[in-house]
Each structure stands twice: as C-alpha cells, then as structure tokens.
FIVO-770452 format. One record per residue: residue in one letter; x, y, z of N, C-alpha, C in turn. Coordinates in pm, whole numbers, plus 32768, in hexadecimal, padded with zeros to 4 digits. Example, Ala and Ser with C-alpha at 12.3 -4.5 7.8 and 13.67 -1.06 7.14 Angstrom:
<sites>
a85277DC7830C84CE7E3E830C85287EB6830C s85057F1F82C485577F9682CA850A80038313 
</sites>
This chain:
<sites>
xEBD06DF568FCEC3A6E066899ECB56DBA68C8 xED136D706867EDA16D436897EDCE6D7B6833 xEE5C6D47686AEEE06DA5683CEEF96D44679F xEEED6D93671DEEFD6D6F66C9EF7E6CE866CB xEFDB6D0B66E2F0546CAE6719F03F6C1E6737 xEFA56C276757EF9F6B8C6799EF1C6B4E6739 xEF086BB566B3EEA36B4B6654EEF76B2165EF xEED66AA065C3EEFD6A89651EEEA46AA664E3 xEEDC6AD16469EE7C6ACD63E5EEAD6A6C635F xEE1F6A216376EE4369C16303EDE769CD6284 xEE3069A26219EE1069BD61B3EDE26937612C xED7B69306149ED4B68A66111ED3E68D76068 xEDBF68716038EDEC68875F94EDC367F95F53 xEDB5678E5F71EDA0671A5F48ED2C66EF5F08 xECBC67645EE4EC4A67145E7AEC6F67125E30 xEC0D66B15DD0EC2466425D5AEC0966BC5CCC xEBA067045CEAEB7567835CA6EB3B67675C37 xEAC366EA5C52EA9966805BE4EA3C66F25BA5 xEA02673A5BC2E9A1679B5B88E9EE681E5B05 xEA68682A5B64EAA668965B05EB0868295A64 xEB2367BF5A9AEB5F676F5A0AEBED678D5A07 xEC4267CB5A40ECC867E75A53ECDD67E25B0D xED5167F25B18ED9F684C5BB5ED7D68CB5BBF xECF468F05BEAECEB696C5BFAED2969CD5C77 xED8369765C98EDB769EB5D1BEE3C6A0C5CAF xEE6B69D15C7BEED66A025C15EEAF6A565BA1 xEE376A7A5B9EEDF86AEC5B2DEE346B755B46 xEE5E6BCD5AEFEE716C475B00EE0B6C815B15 xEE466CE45B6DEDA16D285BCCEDF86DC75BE1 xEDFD6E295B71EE4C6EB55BD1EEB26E715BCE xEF106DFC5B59EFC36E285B4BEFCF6DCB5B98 xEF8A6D7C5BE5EF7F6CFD5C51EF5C6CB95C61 xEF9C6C355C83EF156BC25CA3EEC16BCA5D0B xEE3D6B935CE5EDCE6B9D5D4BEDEC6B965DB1 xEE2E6B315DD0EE366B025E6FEEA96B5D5EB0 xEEFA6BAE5E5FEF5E6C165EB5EF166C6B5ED3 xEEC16CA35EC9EE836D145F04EE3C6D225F70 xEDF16C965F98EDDB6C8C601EEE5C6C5C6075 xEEB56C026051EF5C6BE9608AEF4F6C5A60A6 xEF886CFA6071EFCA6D636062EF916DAE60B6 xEEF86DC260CCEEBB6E0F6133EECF6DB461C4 xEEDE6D3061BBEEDE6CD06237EF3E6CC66295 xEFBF6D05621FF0566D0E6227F04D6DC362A0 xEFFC6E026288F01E6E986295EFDE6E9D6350 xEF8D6E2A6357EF3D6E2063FCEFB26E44644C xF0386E106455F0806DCA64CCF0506D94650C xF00E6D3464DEF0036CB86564F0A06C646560 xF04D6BDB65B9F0D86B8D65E9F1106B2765A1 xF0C06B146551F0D56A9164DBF0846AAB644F xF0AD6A91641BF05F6A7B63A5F06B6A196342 xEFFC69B96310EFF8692D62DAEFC7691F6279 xEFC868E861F4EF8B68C46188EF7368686175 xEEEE68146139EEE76771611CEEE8678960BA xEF39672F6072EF2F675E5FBDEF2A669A5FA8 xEF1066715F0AEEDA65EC5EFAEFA265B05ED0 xEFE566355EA9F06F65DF5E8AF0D6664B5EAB xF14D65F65EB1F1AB668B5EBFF20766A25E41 xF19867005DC4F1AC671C5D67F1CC67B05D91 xF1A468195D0AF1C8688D5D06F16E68F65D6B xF10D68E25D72F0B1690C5DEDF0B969165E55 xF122686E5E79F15768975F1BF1CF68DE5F22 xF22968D75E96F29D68F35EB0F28969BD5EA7 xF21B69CF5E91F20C6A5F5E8DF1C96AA65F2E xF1916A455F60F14C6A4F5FFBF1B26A506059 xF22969F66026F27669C16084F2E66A8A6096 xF2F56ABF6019F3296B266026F3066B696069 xF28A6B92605DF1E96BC460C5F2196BA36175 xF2596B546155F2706B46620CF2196AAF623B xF1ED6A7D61D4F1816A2961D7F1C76976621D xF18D6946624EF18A68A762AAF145686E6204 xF196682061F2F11767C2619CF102671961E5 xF07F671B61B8F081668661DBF0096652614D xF04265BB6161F01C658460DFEF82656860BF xEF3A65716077EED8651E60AEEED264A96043 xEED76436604EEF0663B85FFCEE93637A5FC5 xEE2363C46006ED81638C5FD3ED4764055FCC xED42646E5F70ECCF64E55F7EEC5464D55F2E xEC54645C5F13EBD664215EC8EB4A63F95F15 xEBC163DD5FDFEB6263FF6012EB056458603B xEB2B64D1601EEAEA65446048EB1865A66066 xEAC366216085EAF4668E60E9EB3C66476154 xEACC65FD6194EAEE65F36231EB5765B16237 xEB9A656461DEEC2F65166213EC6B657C61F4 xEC8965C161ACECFA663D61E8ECF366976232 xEC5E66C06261EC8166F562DEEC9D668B6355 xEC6966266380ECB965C363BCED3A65DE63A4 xED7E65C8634EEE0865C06333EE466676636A xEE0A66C66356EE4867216379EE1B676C640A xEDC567126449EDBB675264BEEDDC66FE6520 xEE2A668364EBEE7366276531EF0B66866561 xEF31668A64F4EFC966BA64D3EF8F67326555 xEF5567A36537EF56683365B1EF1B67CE6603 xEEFF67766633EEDC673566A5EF7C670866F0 xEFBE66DC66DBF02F66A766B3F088670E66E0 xF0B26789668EF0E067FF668AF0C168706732 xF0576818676AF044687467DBEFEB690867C3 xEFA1691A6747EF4069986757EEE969926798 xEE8369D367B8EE2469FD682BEDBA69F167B4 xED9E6A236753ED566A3F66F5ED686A336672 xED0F6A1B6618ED5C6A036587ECD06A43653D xED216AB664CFECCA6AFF6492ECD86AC663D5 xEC866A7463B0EC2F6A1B6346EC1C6A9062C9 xEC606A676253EC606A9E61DEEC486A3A616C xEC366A8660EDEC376A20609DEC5B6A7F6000 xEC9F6A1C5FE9ED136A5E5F93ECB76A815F10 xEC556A475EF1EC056AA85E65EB8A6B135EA8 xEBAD6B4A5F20EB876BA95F43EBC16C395F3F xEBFC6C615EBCEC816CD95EB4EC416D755F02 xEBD06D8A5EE9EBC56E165EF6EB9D6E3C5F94 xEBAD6DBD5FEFEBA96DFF6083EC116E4560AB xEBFA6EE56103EC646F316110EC806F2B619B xECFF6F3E61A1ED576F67622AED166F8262A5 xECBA6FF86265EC8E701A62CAEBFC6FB1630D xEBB36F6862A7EB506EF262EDEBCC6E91631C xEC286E7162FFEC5D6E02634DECAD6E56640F xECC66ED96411ECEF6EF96466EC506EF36496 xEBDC6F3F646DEB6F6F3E64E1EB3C6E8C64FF xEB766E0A64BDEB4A6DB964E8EB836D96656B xEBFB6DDF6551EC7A6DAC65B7EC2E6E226636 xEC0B6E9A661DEBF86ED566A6EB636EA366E8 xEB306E7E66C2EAB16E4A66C6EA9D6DE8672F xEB266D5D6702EB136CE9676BEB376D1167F2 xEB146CA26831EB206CC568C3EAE76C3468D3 xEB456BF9692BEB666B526944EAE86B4769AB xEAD06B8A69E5EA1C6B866A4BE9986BA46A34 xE9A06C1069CBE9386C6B69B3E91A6C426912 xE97F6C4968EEE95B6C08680EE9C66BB86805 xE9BA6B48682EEA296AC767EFEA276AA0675E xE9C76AC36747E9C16ABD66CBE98C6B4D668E xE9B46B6D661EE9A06BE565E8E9C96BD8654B xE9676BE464FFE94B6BEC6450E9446C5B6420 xE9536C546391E92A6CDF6356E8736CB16320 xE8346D476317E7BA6D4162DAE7946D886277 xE74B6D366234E7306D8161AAE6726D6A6196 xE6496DBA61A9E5D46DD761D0E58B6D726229 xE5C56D6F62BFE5626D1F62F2E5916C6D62EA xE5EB6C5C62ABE6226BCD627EE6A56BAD62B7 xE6D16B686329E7466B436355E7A96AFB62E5 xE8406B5262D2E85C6B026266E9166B03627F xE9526AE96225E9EA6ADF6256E9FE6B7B620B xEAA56BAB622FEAEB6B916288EAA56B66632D xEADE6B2E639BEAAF6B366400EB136AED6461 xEB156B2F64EEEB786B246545EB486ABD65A1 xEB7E6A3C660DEB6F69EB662EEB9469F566B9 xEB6E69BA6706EBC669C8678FEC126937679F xEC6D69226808EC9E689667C8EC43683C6826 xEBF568556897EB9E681468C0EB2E67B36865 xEB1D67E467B9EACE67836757EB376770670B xEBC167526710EC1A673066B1EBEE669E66AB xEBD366486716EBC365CE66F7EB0965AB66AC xEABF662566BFEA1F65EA6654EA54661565DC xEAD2666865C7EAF066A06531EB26662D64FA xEB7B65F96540EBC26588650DEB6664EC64DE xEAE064E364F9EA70649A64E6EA1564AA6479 xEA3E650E641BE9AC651163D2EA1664B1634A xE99964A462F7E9B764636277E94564A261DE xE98A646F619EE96C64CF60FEE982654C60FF xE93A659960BEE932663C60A2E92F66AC60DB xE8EC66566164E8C1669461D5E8F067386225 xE96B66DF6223E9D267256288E98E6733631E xE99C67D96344E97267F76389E8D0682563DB xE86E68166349E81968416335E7BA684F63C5 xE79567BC63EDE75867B2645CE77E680C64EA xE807681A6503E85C6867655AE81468DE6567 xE832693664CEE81069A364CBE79169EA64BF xE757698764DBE69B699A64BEE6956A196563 xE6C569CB65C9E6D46A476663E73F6AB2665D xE7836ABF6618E7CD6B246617E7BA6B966645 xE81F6BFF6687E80A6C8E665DE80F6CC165E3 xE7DD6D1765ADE7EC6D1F64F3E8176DA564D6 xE8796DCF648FE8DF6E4C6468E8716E3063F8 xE87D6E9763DAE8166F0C635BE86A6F1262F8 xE8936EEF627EE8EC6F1B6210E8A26F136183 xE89F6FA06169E89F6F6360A7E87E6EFB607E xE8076EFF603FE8156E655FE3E8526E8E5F89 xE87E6EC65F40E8EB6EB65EE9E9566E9F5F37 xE9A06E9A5FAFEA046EA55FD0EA1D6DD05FFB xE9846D916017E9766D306024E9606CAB5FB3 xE9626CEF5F16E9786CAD5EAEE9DC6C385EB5 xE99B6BD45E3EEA1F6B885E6FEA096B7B5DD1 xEA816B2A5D91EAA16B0F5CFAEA716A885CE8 xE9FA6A455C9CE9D969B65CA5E9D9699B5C11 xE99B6A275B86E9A869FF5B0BEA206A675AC3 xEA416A445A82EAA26AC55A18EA686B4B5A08 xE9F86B5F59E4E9AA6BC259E7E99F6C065A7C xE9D86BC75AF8EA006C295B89EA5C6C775B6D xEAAD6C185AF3EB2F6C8A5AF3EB1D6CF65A75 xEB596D8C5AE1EB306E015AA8EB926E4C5AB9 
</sites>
C-alpha cells in the first residue's frame, strides 16, 4: 500500500465517442455530465494530483478544472486511447507521483469505494500494477506504478493499457459498477 498523497489520478476525457454520435461525457447522467461523476468520486480519494486529458479546453475542462482538475490538451485524440494516456501519464510523471490511478470518463457508475480498494490494494513490490475485475477480465479503472510509466507512454490506438493489465492484481467490483456509456441507450 502507499500513501494516497503520492498517486495521481487521471482522468482520460478525450474520446472521439464515434459510436455514441454526440459528446457523450457531456450527456446528462443523474443532473450531470457523464464524465463528472467519475471526476467527482476521483476528486473525493485525496490523492496528490489530479489530471484530466480532455480533446479541448471547452466546457468539460472548464468544469474538471473546478474539480481540482490539471488539464492537459490532447491535440490529436483521433489517435487513440493510448495518446492520452501518454499524455497524461507524462504530466504525473512530470508532477513527481509514485503511481497513477487510470480512469475513464464514460465510466460514471464506479464508486468511491472500488477506487479507494484500488488504491489499498497497490503495493509498488508486491501489485505494481493493480486493475479492477469484472468477472475474471482485467479492465480499467487501474493503478500503475511509475516504474511502467514509460511502457504506458508507448502504446498506440485503442489500446491503452490493455496488455499491462493482462498480470495484474485484480479488485473484484460490480459489473454494473464497471459499465461504461458507448451508445445512448447506456444512458439511463
């Protein structure tokens, strides 16, 4: 376990959301946009930083940024997942965290409490890496040690983290709690 204090949590806002046909992190979701609700639980950790990649600094960042939120740009999210997490695990690279715990902003209904057991979970020797699981399937949120900040910073397309988290330790949560919003019909 480390001291919350010394992870970031970043918050990857920058897909294109070609499947849903609008900005689905700006959808009302519960009186809110999608993407504040994981901000809002991400916001409640106390860790030491906290970062958003968003694709512009429109109304999305300017609502993260209230959140307590780092934004950084991402000027190509056409490339993928993986250039914004590149981009945002540069910045907590940068920033001096030990660890950086991986969200994704059309993921609303993960709770407080799976992002605190991801956080008690790691341990920089024993689970450098540590995911949530949803039956058996390594998947995001998921915490990093900064020892693979530089293979995170390497992948390309959709990817993200995927390969990383194939060894993981794996937190147990809800699949409902691991939903993510990809058509209009997610939103309920």
């Amino acid at each position: 376990m480390t001291d919350p204090a010394e992870v970031a949590v970043l918050l990857l806002a920058a897909g294109q959301a070609e499947r849903f046909g609008s900005d689905k992190l700006l959808v009302p979701l519960g009186g809110a946009p999608v993407a504040l609700h994981a901000a809002k639980r991400l916001a409640e950790l106390g860790t030491g930083w906290r970062i958003a990649v968003c694709r512009e600094a429109g109304s999305l960042a300017r609502e993260l940024e209230v959140l307590g939120f780092d934004i950084v740009i991402n000027p190509d999210p056409s490339r993928g997942l993986s250039s914004s997490l590149a981009l945002g695990i540069e910045r907590a690279d940068t920033v001096g965290a030990k660890a950086a715990l991986v969200a994704l902003g059309d993921m609303p209904f993960v709770s407080p409490a799976h992002f605190a057991a991801l956080v008690a979970a790691f341990d920089p020797i024993t689970a450098p890496i540590v995911a949530s699981d949803r039956a058996g399937v390594a998947m995001p949120p998921a915490l990093f040690d900064k020892t693979v900040f530089a293979d995170l910073r390497k992948g390309e397309g959709d990817h993200g983290a995927r390969a990383l988290i194939r060894g993981a330790a794996l937190v147990a949560a809800d699949p409902s709690e691991l939903a993510d919003i990809d058509r209009p019909e997610d939103i309920q």
